[in-house]
C-alpha angles and dihedrals in degrees: 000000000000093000110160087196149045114195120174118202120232109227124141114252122015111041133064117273099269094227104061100032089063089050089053092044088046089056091069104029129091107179111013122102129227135221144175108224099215120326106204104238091212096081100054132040101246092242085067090045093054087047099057093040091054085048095053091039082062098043099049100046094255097305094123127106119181115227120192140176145166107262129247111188103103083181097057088048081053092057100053091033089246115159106243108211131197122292093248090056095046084049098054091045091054090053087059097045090049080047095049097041096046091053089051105042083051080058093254108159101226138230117163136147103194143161089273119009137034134212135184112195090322120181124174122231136236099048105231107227083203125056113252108228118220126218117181114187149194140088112266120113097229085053098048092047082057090041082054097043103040117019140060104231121036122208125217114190106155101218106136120190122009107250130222087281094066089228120052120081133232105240093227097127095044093104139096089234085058097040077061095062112034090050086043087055091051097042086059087041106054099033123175098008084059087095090065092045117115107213119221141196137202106199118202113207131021111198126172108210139155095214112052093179094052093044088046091053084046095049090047089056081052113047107042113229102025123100124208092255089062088045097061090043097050110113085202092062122070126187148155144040107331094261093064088042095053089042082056105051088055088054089062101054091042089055103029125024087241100146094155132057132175130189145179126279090253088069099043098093092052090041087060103068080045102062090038076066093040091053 
């Protein structure tokens, strides 16, 4: 289908454990590379993390990139009686663990007595011969100042506030008024290193459709607080034949920055005839 990445998600119940789905998909791929979008730190000390990210580096041939992130499912926190902490605090945990992970996949052996973790003379093994990147992802303003500052890939996905269900996203940072912000914020925060990022994004929905006006006027009913206009700017929404898409994906990267974008497996198929334009 011309993808460049596999990425697998990390939620309790329902998909595969990332780690070693990527191991499996590794293990009949050639080209492809792997990523994890986004594991929730939360659920393993970062020592283990860097281990099994060195591990699957090596095994794939160096196709692997790490992506983290706070967490976000209070639900799933429910399930396995873990303490879900506010935001600020999972934030700043997730900081020390890029921190921690970065330092042992360069080969760094590791002491640290931090907030949050602890290491005595720590190394990872195995020792990865190609350098593991690191993308870390999300939307608030404190985590994408850590994604600029500390990671090689930062993630844009545009869901604002956690809703009831513990799991679905209010759409406040979908549009183009918003993209302006939040890349502005990580432009001043990383400086001078903006010009390395890699600049990722999670797009949302992916909707063939011969009308773009009329799908746009459809999604805003949809999603409150958004108007069509915004609806037809929002790098997390594409729609329409694969022309416009691929139009819009340009648009994107000519704006934006944006040179990477992931999606979910129900826009895959459309997505296919798009990157054989883009090509």
């Amino acid at each position: 289908m011309g993808f460049d990445v596999l990425s697998v998600a990390d939620h309790i119940g329902g998909l595969y454990s990332p780690f070693e789905a990527l191991m499996a998909a590794a293990a009949v791929t050639d080209r492809i590379h792997l990523s994890t979008l986004v594991l929730n730190n939360d659920l393993r000390h970062p020592a283990l993390v860097a281990r099994q990210a060195a591990l699957l580096q090596e095994f794939s041939g160096g196709r692997f990139e790490l992506g983290l992130g706070a967490g976000h499912a209070a639900r799933e926190y429910a399930e396995i009686g873990l303490p879900f902490d506010p935001p600020a605090v999972r934030v700043a945990r997730l900081g020390e663990a890029v921190a921690l992970i970065g330092r042992l996949l360069s080969r760094e052996a590791v002491t640290l007595t931090g907030e949050h973790y602890s290491l005595v003379n720590h190394r990872v093994f195995p020792v990865p011969s190609v350098a593991v990147p690191i993308m870390v992802g999300g939307n608030g303003r404190q985590l994408l100042r850590l994604a600029a500052t500390g990671a090689d890939i930062v993630g844009f996905t545009g869901l604002g506030r956690t809703l009831a269900d513990g799991q679905a996203h209010a759409t406040t940072g979908f549009s183009a008024a918003s993209v302006n912000g939040r890349v502005a914020l990580v432009r001043e925060a990383a400086g001078h290193r903006f010009v390395d990022l890699e600049l990722n994004v999670l797009v949302q929905m992916v909707r063939p459709s011969s009308d773009r006006e009329a799908t746009a006027r459809e999604l805003a009913r949809r999603m409150p607080g958004l108007a069509a206009e915004e609806v037809l700017d929002s790098p997390f929404l594409l729609f329409g034949t694969p022309e416009e898409i691929a139009a819009q994906l340009r648009r994107g990267r000519e704006r934006w920055g944006f040179t990477y974008f992931s999606t979910f497996w129900a826009g895959a198929e459309p997505l296919a005839e798009v990157i054989s334009l883009l090509r």
